[in-house]
C-alpha positions as CSV (number, residue, x, y, z in Angstrom):
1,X,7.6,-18.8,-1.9
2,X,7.4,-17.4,-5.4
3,X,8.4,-13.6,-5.1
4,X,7.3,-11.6,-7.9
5,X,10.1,-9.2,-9.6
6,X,9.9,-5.2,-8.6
7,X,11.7,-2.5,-10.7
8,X,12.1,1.2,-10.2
9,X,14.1,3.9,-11.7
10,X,17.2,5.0,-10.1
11,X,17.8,8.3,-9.0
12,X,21.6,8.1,-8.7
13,X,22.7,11.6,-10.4
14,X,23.1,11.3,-14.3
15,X,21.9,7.7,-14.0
16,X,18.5,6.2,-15.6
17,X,19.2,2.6,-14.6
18,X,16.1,0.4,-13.9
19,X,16.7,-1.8,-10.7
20,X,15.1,-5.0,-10.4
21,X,14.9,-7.1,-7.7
22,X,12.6,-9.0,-5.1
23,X,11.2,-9.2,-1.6
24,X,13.8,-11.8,-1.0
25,X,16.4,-9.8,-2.2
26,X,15.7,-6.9,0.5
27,X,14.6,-9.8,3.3
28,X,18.0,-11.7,2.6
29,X,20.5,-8.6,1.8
30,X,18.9,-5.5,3.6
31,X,19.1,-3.5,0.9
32,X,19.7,-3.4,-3.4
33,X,22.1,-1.6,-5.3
34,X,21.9,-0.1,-8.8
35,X,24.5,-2.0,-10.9
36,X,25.3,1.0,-12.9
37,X,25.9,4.0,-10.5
38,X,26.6,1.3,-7.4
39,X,23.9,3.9,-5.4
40,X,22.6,2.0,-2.6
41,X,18.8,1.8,-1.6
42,X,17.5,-0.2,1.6
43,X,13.6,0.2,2.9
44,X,12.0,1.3,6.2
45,X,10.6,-2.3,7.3
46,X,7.1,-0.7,6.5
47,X,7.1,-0.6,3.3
48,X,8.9,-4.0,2.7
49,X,6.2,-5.1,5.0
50,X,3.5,-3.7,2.1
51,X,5.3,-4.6,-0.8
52,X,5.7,-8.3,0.7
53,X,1.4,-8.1,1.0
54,X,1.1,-6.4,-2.4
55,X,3.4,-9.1,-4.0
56,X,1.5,-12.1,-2.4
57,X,-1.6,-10.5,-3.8
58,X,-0.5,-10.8,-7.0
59,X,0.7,-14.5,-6.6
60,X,-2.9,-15.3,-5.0
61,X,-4.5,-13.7,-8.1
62,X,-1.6,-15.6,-10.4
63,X,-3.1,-18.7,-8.4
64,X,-6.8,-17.7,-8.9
65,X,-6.3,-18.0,-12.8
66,X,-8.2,-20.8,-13.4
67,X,-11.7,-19.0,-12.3
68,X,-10.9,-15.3,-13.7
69,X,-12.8,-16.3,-16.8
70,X,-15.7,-16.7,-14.9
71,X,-15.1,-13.2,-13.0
72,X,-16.3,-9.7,-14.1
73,X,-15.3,-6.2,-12.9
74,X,-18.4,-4.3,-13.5
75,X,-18.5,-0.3,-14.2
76,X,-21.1,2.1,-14.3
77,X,-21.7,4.8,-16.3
78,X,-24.7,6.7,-15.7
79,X,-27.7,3.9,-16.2
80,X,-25.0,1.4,-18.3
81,X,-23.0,-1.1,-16.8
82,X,-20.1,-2.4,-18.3
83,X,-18.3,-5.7,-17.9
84,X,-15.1,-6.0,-18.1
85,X,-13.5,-9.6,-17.8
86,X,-11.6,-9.6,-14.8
87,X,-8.3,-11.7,-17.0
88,X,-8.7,-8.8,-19.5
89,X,-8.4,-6.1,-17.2
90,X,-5.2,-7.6,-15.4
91,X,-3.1,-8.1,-18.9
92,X,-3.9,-4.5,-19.9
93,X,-3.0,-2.4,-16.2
94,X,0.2,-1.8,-14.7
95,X,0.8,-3.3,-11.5
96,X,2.4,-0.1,-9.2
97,X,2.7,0.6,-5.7
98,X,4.2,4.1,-5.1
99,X,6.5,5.4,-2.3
100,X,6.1,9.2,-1.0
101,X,9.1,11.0,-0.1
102,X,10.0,14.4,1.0
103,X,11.2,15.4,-2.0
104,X,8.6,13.4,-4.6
105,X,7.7,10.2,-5.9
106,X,9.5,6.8,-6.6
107,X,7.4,4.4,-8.3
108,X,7.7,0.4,-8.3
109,X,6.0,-1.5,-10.8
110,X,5.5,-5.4,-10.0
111,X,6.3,-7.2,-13.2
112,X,3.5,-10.1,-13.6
113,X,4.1,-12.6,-15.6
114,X,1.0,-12.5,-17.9
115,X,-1.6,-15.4,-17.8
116,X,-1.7,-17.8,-20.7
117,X,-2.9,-16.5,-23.9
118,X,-4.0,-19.8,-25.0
119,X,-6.6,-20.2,-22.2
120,X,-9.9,-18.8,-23.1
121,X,-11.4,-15.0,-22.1
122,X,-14.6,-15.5,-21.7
């Protein structure tokens, strides 16, 4: 299985270190580790769990490329809709999922590997 890369910031004190690791990482090792600070981070199985679904998502839509130029995400404004080419949209938004904590917010963006720019948008 092809597990897509996550990154978040850490929050070791006085570091700003971005960690980057994968599903496989946290399923083999338990846990990831800044390589800066050495702070440790391991996950309640939950949210592997939905990180594991969110990343096999994205690999299913990685998979679906072929047919995307065919696919529109359609939004409406007042009596107008607006197509918006569903390739286009993917290679313009950030790919997140966020984790709530007591004290805030950690966000981890999925880094996709953008689909070929020499295929056509149509």
């Amino acid at each position: 299985m092809n597990y897509s890369k996550i990154e978040f910031q850490c929050i070791g004190k006085a570091c700003d270190s971005v960690i980057v690791f994968s599903i496989g990482d946290i399923e083999q090792n338990g846990s990831v580790c800044c390589v800066s600070c050495k702070k440790n981070y391991s996950f309640h199985p939950e949210f592997v769990s939905k990180m594991r679904k969110f990343s096999r998502l994205i690999e299913a839509v990685q998979d679906a490329k072929d047919i995307l130029g065919d696919t529109n995400v359609a939004i409406k404004v007042k009596d107008q809709e607006i197509k918006v080419p569903y390739r286009l949209l993917l290679t313009r938004m950030n790919t997140l999922i966020m984790l709530k904590m007591e004290d805030g917010e950690m966000c981890f963006r999925f880094r996709v590997e953008p689909l070929n720019e020499q295929e056509t948008i149509r």
